[in-house]
N, C-alpha and C positions, 0 to 999 in steps of 0.2 A: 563624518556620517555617524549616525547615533545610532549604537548596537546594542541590543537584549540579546543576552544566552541564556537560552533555557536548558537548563539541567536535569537530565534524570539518571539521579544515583542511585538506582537500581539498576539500571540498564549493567552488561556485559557480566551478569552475576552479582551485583554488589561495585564490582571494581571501580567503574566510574566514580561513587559517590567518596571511596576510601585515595582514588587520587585527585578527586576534584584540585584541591589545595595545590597540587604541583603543577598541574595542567593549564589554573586560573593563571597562575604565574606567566608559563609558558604563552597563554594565551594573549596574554594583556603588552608582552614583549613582542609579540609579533603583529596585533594590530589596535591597540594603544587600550586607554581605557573605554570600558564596556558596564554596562547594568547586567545583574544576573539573580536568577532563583532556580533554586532546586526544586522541582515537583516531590510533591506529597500522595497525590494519591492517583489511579487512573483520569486522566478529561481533564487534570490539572493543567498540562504543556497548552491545550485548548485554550484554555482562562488566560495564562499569564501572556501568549502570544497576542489576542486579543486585546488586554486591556495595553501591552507594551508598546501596539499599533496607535491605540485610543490615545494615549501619552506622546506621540508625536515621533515613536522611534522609526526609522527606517529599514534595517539591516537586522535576521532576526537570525538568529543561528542554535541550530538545535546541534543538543550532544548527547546521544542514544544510540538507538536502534531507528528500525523501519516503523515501530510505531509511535516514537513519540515524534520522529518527522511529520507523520501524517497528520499528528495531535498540534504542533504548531503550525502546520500549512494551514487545516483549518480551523484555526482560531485567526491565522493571516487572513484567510478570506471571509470570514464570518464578521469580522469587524468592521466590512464593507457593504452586508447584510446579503453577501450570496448563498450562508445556507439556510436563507424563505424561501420556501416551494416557490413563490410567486416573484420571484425576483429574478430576472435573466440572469445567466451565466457568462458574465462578461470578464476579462483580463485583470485581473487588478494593477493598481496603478505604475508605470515603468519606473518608480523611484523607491518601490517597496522590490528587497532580495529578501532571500534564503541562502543562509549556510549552513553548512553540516559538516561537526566532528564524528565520525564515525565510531561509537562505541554499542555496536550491537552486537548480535551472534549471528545474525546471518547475512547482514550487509547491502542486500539486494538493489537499497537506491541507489547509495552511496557507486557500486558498480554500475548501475545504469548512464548517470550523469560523468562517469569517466574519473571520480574521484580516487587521488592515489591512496594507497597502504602505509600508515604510520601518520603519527601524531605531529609528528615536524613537518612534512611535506601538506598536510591537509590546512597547519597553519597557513603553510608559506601561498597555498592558493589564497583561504580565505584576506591574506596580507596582500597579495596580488591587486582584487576585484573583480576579477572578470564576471561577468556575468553573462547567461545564454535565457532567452524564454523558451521554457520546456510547456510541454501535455499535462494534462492532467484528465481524470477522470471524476464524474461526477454522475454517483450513483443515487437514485431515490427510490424508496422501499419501503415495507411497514414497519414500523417501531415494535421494540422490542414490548411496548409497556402499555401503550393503549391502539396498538396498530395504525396510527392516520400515517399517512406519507411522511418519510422523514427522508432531509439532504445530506448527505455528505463527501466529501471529495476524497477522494487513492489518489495515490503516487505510485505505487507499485502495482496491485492487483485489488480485482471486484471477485467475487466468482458467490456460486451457490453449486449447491449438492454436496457431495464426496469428499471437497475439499474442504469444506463449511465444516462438516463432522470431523474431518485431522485436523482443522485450526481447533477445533471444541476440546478431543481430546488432549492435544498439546499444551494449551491452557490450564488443562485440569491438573496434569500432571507436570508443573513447573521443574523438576528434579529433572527430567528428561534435558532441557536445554542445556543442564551442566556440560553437556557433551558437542554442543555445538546444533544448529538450526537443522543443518542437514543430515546426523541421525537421530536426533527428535521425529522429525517429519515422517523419517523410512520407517522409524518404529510406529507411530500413530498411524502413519499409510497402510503398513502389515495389518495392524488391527484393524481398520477399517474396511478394509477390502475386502475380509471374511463376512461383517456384519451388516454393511449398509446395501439399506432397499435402493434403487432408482427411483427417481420423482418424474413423475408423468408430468409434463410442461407445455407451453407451446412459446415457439421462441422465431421473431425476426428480429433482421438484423436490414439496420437503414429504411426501413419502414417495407422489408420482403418476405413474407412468412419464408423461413428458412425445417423447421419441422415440428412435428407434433405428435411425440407420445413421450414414454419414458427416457430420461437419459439418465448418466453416469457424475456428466460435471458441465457446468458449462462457465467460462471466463472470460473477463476482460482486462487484459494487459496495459501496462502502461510503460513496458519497457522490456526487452528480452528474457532477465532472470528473476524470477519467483520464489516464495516460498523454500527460502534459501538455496535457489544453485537451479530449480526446475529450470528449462527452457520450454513453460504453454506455448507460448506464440515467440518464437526464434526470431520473428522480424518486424516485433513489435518496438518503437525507438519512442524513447520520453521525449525527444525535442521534435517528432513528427505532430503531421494534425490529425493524425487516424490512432486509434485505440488497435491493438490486437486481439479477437476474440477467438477463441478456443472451447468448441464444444463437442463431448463426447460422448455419443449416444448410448443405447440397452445396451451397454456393456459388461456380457455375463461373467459369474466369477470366474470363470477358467479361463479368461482373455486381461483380470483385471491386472494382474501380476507381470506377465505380457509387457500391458502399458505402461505400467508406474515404471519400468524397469526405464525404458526409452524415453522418459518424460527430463531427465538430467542432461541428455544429451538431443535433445528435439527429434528426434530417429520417429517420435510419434507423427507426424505431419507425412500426409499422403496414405494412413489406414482408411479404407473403405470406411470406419464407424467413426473417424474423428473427422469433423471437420476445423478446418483453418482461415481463418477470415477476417483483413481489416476494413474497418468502416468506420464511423462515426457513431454511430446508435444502438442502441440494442435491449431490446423487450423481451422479459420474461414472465410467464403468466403462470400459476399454479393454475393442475385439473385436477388436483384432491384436496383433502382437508389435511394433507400432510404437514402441511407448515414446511417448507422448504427453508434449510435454516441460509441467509446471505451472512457474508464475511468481508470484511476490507481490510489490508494488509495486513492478515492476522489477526484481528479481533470479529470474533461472532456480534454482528449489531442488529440482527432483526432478520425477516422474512419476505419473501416474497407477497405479491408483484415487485419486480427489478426496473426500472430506466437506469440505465447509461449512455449518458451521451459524452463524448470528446469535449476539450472545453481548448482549443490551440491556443498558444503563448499564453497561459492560465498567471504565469509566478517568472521572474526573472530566479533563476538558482546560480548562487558562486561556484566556479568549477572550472579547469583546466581549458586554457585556450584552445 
């Protein structure tokens, strides 16, 4: 099989890139020789997955975090030309995988798809082969830069509102990860939660107006755990064909603190204000000139209007029988 590893040696603080060299080793011992590049800059993993696909590779195995998985996933599907508006959203081919070394801070896919802890054991699957076709999510929204509709595919999580402004602030503030995803988050969640307005929206889900006025957050899962460790939607599974949506209505400040608390442990599901919902689709419309800012697995990419639709067996991924 002919495999590209794509690198990003920034990922896990720096660490990744300062053990690349032992790891290559390690890697190449357990399933033979491989092509490889290190990313340079953001939407790099994007580029090299793409053209590694164009080049006639098969097997593309990213070594990061949660975001430069999503940056190789889609560069994998983009090569196919599924992120044109105008092009259905169909499975890519059953002879193209995904692997993944886990080297991020908060792990979220890696967990989802069942992948074990440590450097040895995550060889010894991708030495294995197994592979499973999982979900994927496939959100279209306005661009950050001239607004027309833009595509892109999650792995882990869609969302807009509340959550959009803590991926923003967590961003800003890179020094925060030192500590790990999951008091990054709590800390940018604390701040946010004093200062963020509700966006007035109108949102169905499967083509059924679901509500209409302001809310708090609203999301699309592509697997139980989020935004390092959350449980939005508890019963949402990467290898189903439904999405889990999670959305949390006028939720005033003296309830927000409340929620966040029970958002770790899914104890949110069954409040009167949130609702829990899997489906296949989901439309979000802006009712002000707010500019609702959207997010995918951590990176702020644009604004509302939202489409998300489900895309079932999207990617074969290597992962634990």
């Amino acid at each position: 099989m002919q495999t590209y590893v794509v690198v990003n040696p920034q990922s896990a603080g720096g660490a990744t890139g300062r053990r690349w060299p032992e790891m290559s080793v390690m890697l190449e011992q357990g399933i033979g020789p491989f092509e490889y590049a290190l990313t340079q800059y953001p939407g790099h993993a994007t580029k090299l997955a793409r053209l590694a696909i164009a080049d006639g590779h098969k097997r593309i195995i990213a070594i990061g975090g949660d975001g430069t998985v999503n940056e190789v996933v889609n560069g994998m599907l983009d090569a196919s030309g599924m992120l044109d508006v105008d092009t259905p959203a169909n499975p890519a081919p059953d002879d193209l995988s995904l692997g993944m070394i886990d080297a991020g801070t908060g792990g979220d896919f890696a967990k989802n798809i069942g992948l074990p802890k440590g450097l040895d054991t995550q060889i010894e699957v991708l030495r294995a082969g197994q592979t499973r076709p999982m979900g994927l999510g496939l959100a279209t929204f306005s661009g950050p830069a001239d607004g027309l509709p833009t595509r892109r595919f999650f792995t882990v999580l869609c969302s807009a509102g509340i959550s959009s402004a803590i991926n923003g602030y967590v961003n800003a503030a890179p020094r925060l990860k030192r500590y790990g995803n999951s008091v990054a988050f709590a800390v940018a969640a604390v701040h946010t939660i004093f200062t963020y307005k509700n966006a007035p929206v109108k949102i169905s889900i499967d083509g059924e107006p679901l509500l209409e006025g302001p809310i708090l957050l609203c999301a699309a899962c592509n697997g139980p755990l989020v935004g390092g460790g959350m449980k939005l939607a508890p019963e949402a599974d990467v290898f189903a064909d439904e999405l889990g949506f999670m959305i949390g209505g006028d939720i005033k400040l003296a309830h927000r603190l409340g929620l966040f608390s029970r958002l770790y442990q899914g104890r949110h599901v069954g409040r009167r204000d949130v609702h829990s919902i899997k489906g296949s689709a989901l439309v979000v419309e802006d009712m002000s000139d707010q500019k609702t800012l959207v997010d995918i697995d951590g990176d702020v990419i644009g604004t509302l209007p939202l489409t998300v639709e489900a895309v079932p067996k999207a990617l074969h991924v290597c992962c634990p029988r």
